[in-house]
N, C-alpha and C positions, 0 to 999 in steps of 0.2 A: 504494500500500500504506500500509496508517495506521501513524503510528508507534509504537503502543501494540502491533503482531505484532511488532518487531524483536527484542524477548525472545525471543519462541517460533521466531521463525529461527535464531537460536543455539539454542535447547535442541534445537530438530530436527538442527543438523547435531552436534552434539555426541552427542546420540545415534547417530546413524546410526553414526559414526564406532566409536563404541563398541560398537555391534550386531556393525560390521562384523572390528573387532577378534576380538571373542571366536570372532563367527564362522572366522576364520581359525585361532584357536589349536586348535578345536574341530576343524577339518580335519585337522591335521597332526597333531594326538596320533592321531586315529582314522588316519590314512593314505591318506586321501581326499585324492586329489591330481588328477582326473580331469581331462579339459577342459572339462567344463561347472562343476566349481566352480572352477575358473578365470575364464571367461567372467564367471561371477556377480560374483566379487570387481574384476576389471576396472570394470562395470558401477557397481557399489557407490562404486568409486574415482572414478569419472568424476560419479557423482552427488555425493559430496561434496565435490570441488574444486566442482564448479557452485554449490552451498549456500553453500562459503567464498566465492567472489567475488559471487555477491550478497549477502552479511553484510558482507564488504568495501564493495561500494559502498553500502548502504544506512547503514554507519556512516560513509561519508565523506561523506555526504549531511547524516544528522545533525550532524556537526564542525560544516556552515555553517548549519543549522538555530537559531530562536530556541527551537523548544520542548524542552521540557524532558522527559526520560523517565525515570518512577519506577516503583516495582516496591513490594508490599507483603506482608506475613505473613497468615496466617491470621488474625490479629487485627486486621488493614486499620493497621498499622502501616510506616511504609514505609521499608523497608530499604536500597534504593539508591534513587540517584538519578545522574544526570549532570548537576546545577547543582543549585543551594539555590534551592528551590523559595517563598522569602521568604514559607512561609505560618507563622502563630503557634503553629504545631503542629506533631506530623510525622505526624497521623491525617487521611485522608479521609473516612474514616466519621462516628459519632455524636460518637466524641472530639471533632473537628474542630466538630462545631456547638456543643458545651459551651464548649470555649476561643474563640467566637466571640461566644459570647454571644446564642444565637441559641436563639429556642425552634419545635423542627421542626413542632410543631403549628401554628403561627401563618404557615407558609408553605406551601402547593403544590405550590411547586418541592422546597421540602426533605421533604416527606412521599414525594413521587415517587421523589425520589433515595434515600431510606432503604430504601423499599420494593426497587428496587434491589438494592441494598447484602444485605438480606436476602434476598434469594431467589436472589443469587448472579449477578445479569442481567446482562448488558454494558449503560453510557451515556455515551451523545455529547453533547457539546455543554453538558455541565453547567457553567454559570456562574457563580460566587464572589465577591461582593463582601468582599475583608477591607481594613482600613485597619492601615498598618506603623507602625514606631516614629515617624518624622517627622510622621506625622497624613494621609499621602497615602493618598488610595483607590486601591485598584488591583481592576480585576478580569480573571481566570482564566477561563478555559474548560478543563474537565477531562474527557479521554474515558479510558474505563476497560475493560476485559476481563477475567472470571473468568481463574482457571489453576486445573487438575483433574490431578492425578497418581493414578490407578489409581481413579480416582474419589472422590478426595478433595480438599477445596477444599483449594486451597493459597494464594490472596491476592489480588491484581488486582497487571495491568501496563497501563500508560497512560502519558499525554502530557499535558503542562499549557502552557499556552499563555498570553502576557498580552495582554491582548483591551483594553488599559485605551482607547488611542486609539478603538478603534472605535465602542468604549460613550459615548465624548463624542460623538463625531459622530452617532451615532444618536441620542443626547439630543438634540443640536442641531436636527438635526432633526425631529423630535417636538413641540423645544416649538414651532419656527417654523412647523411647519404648523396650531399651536392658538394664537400668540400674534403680535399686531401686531408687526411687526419695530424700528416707530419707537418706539412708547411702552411695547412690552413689556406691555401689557395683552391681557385675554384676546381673538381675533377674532371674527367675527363666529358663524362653525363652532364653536368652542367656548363660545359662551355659548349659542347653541341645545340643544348637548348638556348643556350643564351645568343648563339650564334645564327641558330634557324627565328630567333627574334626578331635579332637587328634586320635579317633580311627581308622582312615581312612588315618593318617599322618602317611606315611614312613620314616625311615631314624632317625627314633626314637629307645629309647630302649624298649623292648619286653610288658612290665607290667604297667598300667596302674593303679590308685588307686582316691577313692571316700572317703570323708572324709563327714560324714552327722551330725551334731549336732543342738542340741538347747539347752537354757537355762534351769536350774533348780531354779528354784524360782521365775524367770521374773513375773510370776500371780501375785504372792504377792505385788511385787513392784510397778505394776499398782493399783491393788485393794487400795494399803495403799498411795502412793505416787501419781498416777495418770499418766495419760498417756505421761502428758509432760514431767515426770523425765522418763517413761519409753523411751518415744523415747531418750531422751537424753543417758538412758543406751546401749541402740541398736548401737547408734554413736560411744560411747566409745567401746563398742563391738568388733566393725567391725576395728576399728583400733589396738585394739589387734592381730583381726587375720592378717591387712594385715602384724603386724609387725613378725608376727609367718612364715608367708608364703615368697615364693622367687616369683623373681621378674616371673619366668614362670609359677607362679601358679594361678589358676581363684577361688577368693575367690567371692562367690556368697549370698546375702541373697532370702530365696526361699520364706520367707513370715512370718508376725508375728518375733516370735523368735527362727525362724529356720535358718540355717545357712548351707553351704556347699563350700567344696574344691576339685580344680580337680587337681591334680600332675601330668601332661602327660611324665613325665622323671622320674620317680621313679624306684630305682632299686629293690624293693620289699618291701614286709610285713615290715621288720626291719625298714627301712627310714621311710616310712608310720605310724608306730608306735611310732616312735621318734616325729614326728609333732603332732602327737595326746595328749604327753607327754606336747609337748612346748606351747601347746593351753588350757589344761586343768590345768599347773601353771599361765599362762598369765590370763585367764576368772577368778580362784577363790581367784584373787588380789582383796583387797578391792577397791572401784570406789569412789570417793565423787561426787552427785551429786547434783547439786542446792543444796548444806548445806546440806547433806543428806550422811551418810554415806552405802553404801549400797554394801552386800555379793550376789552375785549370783555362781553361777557354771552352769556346762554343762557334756550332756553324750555326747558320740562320737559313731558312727560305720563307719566303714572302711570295703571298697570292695577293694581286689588287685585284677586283672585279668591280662591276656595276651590279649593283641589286638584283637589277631586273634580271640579268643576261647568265646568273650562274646557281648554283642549286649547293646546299649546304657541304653534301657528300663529296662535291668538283672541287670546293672552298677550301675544303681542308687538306683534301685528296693533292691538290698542287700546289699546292706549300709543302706537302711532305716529299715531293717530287725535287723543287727546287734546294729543301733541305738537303737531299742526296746529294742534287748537282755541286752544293757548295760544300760536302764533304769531297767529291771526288775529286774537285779543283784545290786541295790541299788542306782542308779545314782551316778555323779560323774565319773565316768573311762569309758572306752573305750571298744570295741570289737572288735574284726574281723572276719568278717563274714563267716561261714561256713557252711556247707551243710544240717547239722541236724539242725539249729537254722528256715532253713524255716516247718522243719517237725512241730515243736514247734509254730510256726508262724501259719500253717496251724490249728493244735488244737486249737488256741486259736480262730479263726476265726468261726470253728465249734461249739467251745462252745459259742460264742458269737448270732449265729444264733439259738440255742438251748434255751437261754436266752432271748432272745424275745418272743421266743413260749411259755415257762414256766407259764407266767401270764396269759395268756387265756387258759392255755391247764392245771392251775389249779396244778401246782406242788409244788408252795410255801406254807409254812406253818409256824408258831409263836409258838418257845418255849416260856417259861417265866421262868427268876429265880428270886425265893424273894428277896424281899427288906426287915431287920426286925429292929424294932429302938431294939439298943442294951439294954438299959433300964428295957424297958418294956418284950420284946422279944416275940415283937408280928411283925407280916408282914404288913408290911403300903402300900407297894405295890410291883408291878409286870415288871420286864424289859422284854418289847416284842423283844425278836432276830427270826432274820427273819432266816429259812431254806430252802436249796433247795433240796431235793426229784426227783434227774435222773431219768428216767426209765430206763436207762441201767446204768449210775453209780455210783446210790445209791446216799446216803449225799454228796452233795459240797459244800468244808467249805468256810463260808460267807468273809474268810480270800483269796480266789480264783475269786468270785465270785461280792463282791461287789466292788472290783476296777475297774472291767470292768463293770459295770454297771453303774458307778461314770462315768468313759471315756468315754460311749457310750450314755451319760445321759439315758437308760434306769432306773436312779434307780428313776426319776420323776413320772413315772405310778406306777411301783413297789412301790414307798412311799406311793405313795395314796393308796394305796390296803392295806400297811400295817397300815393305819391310821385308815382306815374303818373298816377292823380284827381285830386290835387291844382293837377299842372302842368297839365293838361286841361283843366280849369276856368278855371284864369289867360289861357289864352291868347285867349277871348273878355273879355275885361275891358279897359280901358283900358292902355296901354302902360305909365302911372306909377305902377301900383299892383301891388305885389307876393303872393306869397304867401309865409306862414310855416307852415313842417311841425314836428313836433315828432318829435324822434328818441327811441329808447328806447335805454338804457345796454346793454342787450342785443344791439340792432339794434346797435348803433354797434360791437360789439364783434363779436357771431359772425358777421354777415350782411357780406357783399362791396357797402361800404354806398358805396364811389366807382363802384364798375359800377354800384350802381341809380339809382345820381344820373346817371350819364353816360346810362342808356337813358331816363331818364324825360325829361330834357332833350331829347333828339336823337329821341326816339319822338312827343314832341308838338310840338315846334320852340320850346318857351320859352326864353327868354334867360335863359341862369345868372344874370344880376342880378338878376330879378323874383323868385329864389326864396331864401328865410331858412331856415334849418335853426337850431329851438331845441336845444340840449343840455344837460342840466344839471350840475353843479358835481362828481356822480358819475362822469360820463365823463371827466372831466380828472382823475379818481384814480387810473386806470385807468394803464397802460403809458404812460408820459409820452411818449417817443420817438416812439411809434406813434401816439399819438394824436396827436401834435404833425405827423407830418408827415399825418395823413390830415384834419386840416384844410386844411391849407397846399395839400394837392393840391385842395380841393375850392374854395379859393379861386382856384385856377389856371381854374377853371370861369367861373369870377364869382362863385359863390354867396356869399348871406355869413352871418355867423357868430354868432349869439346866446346871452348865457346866463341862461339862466330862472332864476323864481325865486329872483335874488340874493339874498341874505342870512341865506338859512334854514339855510343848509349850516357850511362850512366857510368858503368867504366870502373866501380868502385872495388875500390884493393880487397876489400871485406868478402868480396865473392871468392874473390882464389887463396882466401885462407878457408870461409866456411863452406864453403863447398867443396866435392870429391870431383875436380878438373884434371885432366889430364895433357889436355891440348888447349892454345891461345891461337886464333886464327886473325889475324890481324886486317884487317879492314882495308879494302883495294883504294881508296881513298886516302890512305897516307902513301902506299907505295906507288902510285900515281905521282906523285910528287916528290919522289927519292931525289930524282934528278935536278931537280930546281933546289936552287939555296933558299934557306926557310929550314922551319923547325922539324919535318919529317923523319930526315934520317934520325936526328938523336932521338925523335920519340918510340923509334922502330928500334931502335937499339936499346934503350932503357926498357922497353918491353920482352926485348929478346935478354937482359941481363935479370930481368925480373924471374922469368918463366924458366930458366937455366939454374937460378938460385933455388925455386920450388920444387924441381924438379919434374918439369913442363917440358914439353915439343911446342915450339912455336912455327905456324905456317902463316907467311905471306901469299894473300891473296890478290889476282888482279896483274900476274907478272905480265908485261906486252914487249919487255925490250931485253936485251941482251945486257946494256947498262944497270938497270934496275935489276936482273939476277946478281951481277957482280957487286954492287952495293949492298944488297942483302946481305953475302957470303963475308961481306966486311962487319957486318954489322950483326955476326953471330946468328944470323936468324936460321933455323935448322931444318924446315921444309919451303916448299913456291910452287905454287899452281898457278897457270894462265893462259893468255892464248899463244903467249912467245912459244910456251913447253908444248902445250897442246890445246885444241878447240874439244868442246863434251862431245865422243862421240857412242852409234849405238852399241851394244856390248858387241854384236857380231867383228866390229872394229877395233878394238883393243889392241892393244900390245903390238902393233902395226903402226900408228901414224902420230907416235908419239917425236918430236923436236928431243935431239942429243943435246944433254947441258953441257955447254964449253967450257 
């Protein structure tokens, strides 16, 4: 029973009472004493004790109750009450929206509710926001009921209720099913909706603009830092961008370390390029976080459109297009996106679905170029590079090829196949000449990369010695622990341990103490420059004294001249691959078209 009848339980038994009363005097003066008005008043009697104890319990009920029950006059002023009702007034009606300072035209609910009020109607569930003298909001829920005496309105009885908790948690949740929980930026759902708005919103200017970014580096800074400095980078992120963007602009994170901006008042390309300008000096400020000094960046792509002329899913669709395009033009800067970059788009998706089939359909294949110790000038071993063999477009270079395969982690099956090929090969070759596989930071990390190593060894019978596994200076930034000990297991094999392209990277001394290296391969980039005065040779040589001190082979890579061997051999360095020695060729070719060290 709601509590807004408990009134009219009382005036019912109060009446009765009273009906019954007169009734009886009305007996006895007339003489009416019979059995059946007897019975009646029995009757009568027993139905109003019944009335009293449910008014009884229903007001004992109320005692433990929180709501409040009010009663009001013909003029919606309310006369009783059973608690203070803590509202600014003591009208429900229009009084109540003037002392509220509320104007009922400018609301729904409150035209609904007046309407209401005028026609005399019962309403449930009416909700109240007012703020008390301390500044706190609080809000009510008020149900109400006419009262009619002889058919004349006589005022409303009801029940108020304080709803204030509930109305937080529904806020709450509300905004978290429309806003990132970490950065408190808008999600992914709410900038779609917010974006199929602005396109639909008139009285705006013509062009619309999509701002799509994510970070350049963020991987590393979780890989090496950990997730807790990386969310803390994300935080600091996002408040870069709100301070880049205006107060009308929907700054959104769509997930991980992607990021997006919607400009529903942009006056074109130019504007839209400027905020891309003021986003991408803002993001490659350095951050300190938790004691941690830390560089990231970001690419940008940008869609400007006209309202009319594009549809929400195109809107976003080619900002993440152009996004691409400004990663593959070297990250760091921006684009804007244009008609040819989806033709571009569309290629790479073709070759990416071509690259899947490649591996079963048998189109990969394994140059090798020598490895020879300069010394001696004999070939110690073999670098497997993988190729790939089109049927319609011939060689595609692994400089094409293997980034999307890193991205689409296909190169995890792909490595396996090259590990398995690789030791295949070795095992017709002379006993003292090894092979070197090159790993990918990918492979190394999502692929079960000591089970491929153990089947490829034990499926072709090659001795773990013969085989070299390059990895680069990114794998060692990765989970120290893990990657520390899934060397150390792979040396339990025999195999052993190289790191490419020193110097390019990070470079730091700390690797070739804590980690199990075996080989330094020196980056074709300084021996490029042996010849030319400049800092090269001594840095070839301090690494070739470095890697002799540990107990290291050191291979220069990128040999092209007959000069640059002889420098090397001055400069202690203890193997040289190139095209001087030799170009990668197929295994059938080996041992054949190898260049004599002079």
């Amino acid at each position: 029973m709601d509590y807004s009848q408990i009134s009219d339980i009382g005036m019912m038994v109060s009446d009765r009472i009273k009906r019954a009363r007169n009734w009886l005097f009305e007996s006895r003066i007339c003489g009416a004493a019979d059995v059946a008005a007897g019975e009646q008043v029995a009757r009568l009697k027993q139905e109003n004790d019944r009335l009293r104890r449910e008014l009884k319990r229903l007001s004992d009920f109320l005692d433990t109750s929180s709501d409040v029950v009010w009663e009001t006059n013909d003029r919606l002023a309310i006369t009783t009450s059973n608690a203070d009702l803590q509202l600014p007034t003591d009208h429900i009606g229009l009084k109540l929206v003037e002392a509220l300072g509320i104007n009922p035209l400018s609301s729904q609910r409150w035209i609904g509710h007046l309407q209401s009020l005028a026609g005399r109607q019962p309403f449930r569930g009416f909700e109240l926001s007012v703020h008390q003298s301390d500044g706190c909001e609080v809000w009510l829920e008020i149900n109400g009921n006419p009262t009619f005496a002889r058919g004349r309105f006589q005022g409303y009885r009801g029940t108020c209720r304080n709803v204030t908790e509930r109305k937080r948690y529904e806020a709450q949740i509300a905004f978290m099913a429309n806003h990132d929980p970490l950065t408190r930026l808008a999600n992914r759902a709410q900038f779609h909706e917010l974006t199929t708005q602005a396109l639909v919103t008139s009285g705006r200017q013509e062009s619309i603009a999509v701002l799509c970014l994510d970070l350049d580096g963020f991987k590393n800074v979780n890989d090496t830092l950990g997730h807790g400095v990386g969310d803390l980078l994300l935080l600091a992120v996002a408040d870069r961008l709100r301070s880049c963007a205006e107060q009308t602009d929907v700054v959104a994170r769509l997930g991980g370390d992607e990021f997006a901006i919607l400009r529903a008042d942009t006056a074109g390309r130019e504007e839209a390029c400027q905020l891309a300008e003021r986003i991408l000096t803002a993001i490659n400020e350095p951050y300190l976080i938790d004691g941690h000094r830390v560089v990231v960046g970001t690419s940008i792509g940008i869609n400007v459109a006209a309202r009319s002329e594009t549809k929400i899913d195109s809107l976003i669709k080619n900002a993440d297009v152009a996004l691409y395009q400004s990663k593959a033009d070297g990250r760091g800067t921006y684009r804007v996106f244009q008609s040819e970059m989806n033709i571009r788009l569309q290629e790479r998706r073709a070759l990416e679905v071509d690259l899947r089939a490649a591996l079963e359909l048998g189109q990969f294949e394994l140059f090798y170029q020598p490895i020879v110790n300069i010394a001696s000038k004999q070939i110690v071993a073999f670098e497997a590079l993988l190729r790939w063999n089109h049927p319609k477009k011939g060689m595609i270079s692994p400089a094409t090829f293997i980034p999307l395969a890193e991205e689409t982690s296909l190169i995890v099956p792909i490595g396996d196949w090259v590990l398995q090929q690789a030791c295949r090969d070795a095992v017709s070759w002379s006993n003292n000449i090894k092979v070197a596989v090159n790993l990918s930071p990918v492979q190394f990390k999502r692929g079960a990369l000591e089970m491929s190593v153990t089947r490829a060894l034990a499926g072709t019978g090659l001795h773990g010695s013969r085989l070299e596994l390059e990895i680069t200076e990114s794998i060692l930034l990765q989970d120290e622990a893990t990657t520390r000990d899934t060397l150390n297991n792979l040396r339990v094999l025999g195999v052993k341990i190289a790191i490419d392209d020193f110097g390019t990277g990070y470079s730091a001394l700390s690797y070739l103490r804590n980690f199990p290296l075996d080989k330094i391969k020196i980056d074709q980039s300084f021996i490029r420059d042996l010849s030319e005065k400049g800092n090269a040779a001594p840095i070839v040589r301090a690494i070739s004294e470095l890697g002799t001190a540990l107990d290291m082979t050191i291979v220069a890579e990128g040999v092209e001249t007959a000069e640059q061997l002889m420098i090397l051999g001055d400069q202690r360095c203890t193997e040289a691959q190139g095209y001087f020695i030799a170009r990668p060729q197929p295994a059938a070719q080996l041992l054949h078209g190898s260049r004599a060290v002079a």
